[in-house]
N, C-alpha and C positions, 0 to 999 in steps of 0.2 A: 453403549449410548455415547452420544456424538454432541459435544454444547459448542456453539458458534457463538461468541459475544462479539460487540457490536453489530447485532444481525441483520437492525434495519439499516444501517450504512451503503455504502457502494461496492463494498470488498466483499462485506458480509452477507449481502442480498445472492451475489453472483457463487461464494462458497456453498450455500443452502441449495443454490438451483443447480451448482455442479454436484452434491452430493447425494441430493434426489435424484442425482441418475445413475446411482451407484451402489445405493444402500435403501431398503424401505423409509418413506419418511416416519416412521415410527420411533425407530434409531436415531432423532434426530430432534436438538435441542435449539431454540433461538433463544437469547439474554440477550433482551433488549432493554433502556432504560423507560420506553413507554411500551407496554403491550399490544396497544392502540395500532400501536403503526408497523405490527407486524404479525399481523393477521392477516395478510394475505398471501404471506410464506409457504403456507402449506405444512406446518409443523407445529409440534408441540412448543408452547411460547413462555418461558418464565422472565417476568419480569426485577428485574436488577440493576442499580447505577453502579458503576466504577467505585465511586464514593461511601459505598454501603457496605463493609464487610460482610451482615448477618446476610442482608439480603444474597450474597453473594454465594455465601454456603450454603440456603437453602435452594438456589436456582441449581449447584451441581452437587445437588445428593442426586445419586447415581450415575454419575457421570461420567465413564472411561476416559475418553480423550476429550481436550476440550482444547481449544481454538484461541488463545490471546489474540485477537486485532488490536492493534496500541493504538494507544489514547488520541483522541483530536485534541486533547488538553494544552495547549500551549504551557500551562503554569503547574499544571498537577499532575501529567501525566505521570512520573515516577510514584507519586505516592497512590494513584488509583492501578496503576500494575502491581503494587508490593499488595494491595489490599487483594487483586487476582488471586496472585500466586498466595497469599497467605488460605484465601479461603478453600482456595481449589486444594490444598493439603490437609484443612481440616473436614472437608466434604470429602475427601478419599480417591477425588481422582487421583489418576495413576500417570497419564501422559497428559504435557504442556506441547503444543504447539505454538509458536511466538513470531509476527511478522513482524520482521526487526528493519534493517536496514543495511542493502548493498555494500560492502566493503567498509565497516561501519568504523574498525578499528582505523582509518586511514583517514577520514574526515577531520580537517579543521577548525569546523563550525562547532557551536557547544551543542546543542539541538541531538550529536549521536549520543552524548552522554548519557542520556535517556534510555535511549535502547542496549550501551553496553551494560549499564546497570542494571536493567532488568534481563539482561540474558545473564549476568553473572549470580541474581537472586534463584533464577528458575534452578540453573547448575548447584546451586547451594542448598534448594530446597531439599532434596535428593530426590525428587521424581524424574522420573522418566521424560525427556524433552528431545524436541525438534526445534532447531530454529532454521525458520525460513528469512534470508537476508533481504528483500525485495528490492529492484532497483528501482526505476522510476517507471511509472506510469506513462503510458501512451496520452493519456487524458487528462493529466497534470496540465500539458500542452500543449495540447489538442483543440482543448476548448478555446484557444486565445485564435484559432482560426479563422472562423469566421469572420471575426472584427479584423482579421491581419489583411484578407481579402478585400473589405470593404473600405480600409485606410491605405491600404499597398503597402502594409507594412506588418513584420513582427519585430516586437522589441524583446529585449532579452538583455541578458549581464552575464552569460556564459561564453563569451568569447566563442574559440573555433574548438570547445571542448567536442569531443563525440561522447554521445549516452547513448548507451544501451539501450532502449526503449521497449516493453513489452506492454501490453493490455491491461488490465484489470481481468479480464476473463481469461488470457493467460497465467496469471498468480492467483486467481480461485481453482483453476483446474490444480493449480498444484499444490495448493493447501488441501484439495480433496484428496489428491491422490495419496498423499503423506498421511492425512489421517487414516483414511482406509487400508493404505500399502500395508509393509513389513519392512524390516532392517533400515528402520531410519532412524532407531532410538540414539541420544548421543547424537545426531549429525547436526552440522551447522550448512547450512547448502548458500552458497550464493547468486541469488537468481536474476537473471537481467536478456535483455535479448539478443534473439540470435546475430542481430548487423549492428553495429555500433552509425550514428549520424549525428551530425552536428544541426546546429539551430537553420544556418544557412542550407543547407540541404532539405530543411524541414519547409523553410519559405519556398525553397525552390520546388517541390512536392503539389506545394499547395497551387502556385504560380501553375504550373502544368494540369492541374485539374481543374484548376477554375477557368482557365485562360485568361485571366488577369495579372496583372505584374506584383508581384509580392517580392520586397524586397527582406532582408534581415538588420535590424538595426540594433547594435551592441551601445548600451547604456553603461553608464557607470553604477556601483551599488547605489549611491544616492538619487541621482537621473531615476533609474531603472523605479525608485521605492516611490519617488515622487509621481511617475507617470501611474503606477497602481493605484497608488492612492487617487489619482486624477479620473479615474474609469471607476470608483468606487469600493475597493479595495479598503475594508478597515485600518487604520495606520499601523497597528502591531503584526498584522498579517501583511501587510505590504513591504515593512520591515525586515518582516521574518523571508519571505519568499527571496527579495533582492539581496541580503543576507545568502542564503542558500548558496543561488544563482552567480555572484559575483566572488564567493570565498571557498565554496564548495564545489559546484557541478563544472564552474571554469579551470578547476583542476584535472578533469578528466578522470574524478573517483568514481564515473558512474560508466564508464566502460571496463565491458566483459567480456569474453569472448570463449568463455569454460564451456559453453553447451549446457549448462546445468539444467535447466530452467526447460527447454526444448526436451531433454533427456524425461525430466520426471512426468509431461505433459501427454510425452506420446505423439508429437506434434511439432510442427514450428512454430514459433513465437509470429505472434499479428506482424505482419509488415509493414514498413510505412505507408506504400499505397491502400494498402486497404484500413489504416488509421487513421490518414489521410480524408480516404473516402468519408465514410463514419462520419468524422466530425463537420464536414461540409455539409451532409446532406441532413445533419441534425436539424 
């Protein structure tokens, strides 16, 4: 048996529908914090928060392999993965899989703390693990597209870094495949895609599919936190993003060029055009 937590998420929706085409949905567990909203999964649903140890061990009695997606928690996230991994030891699963974060020991920012911490907990529990390092999402900034067409502009705080950029349906396919594969026990994978690109290549993308003028406009962290917030952006997430963006991804932590990610997929990673597309015709 197979638990996906945070199932009804955007990661966690697309790991169920990769996994359903892999494994009977029978084999197949959703932990989600409302039940409600993931009934239309197609799978067996227990409901569980982050925050609830009990509830947490009764969602993975029987559970083989199970799935950490990390925390949207800005503030708790460490302590709702330590509640994970505690309950997933006393309910008997056997293997952790964990999406963690792209080159995570090389970050700046304090935000990786988070995730070396809880890959160092998973290693200590003595179960069986997989950590998947994810890089950045195609749809992180993707979704700033349309408004960058309509203003002639994307803004940004990463300089002329290049990222890696893959899918979300690119790192579900690969969290399937891990779960379902073999010989991945012990790995740490670094996942990110196959062409590295910068912000300005991402407007100029857009510029050529829209046929409109899209230029790229680099902010400063503050600049960058203020304009977020001005398009309505909560201030602590607008904080955090331009945080990211200005101390983090302008360093160039988020380029790869290992194949990893391509490798375990079976596939190439989404390409900008056709990311590109997607988010325009959204």
């Amino acid at each position: 048996m197979y638990a996906i937590t945070g199932a009804t998420g955007h990661l966690g929706r697309k790991v169920i529908a990769s996994l359903n085409g892999r494994i009977p949905a029978s084999g197949i567990v959703a932990v989600a914090r409302s039940a409600a909203r993931a009934t239309d999964l197609g799978v067996a649903v227990r409901e569980a928060d982050y925050a609830d140890i009990a509830a947490l061990e009764i969602a993975f009695a029987g559970i083989e392999k199970l799935l950490l997606i990390s925390s949207s928690s800005l503030d708790a996230r460490q302590a709702e993965h330590a509640n994970v991994i505690a309950a997933a030891k006393k309910a008997g699963v056997q293997h952790i899989v964990y999406t963690s974060l792209l080159h995570a020991q090389s970050w700046t920012v304090d935000f990786k703390d988070d995730h070396l911490q809880t890959e160092k907990w998973i290693v200590e529990s003595g179960l069986n693990y997989t950590m998947l390092r994810n890089g950045w999402y195609w749809e992180n900034n993707t979704m700033r597209l349309p408004a960058a067409v309509h203003f002639g502009s994307l803004i940004g705080s990463a300089g002329d870094a290049r990222i890696s950029w893959a899918s979300r349906q690119d790192f579900a396919d690969a969290a399937a495949a891990v779960l379902t594969g073999t010989g991945h026990d012990g790995k740490t994978y670094e996942l990110a895609g196959d062409i590295a690109y910068t912000f300005e290549e991402l407007a100029a993308e857009a510029e050529r599919q829209s046929g409109r003028s899209v230029v790229y406009k680099n902010f400063t962290e503050a600049d960058f936190a203020a304009e977020l917030e001005n398009v309505g952006l909560p201030k602590p997430m607008a904080l955090m993003v331009a945080e990211i963006e200005a101390r983090g991804v302008s360093t160039g932590v988020l380029e790869d060029d290992s194949g990893v990610l391509s490798k375990l997929i079976g596939r190439p990673t989404t390409t900008i055009e056709q990311a590109v597309s997607e988010a325009l015709q959204s």
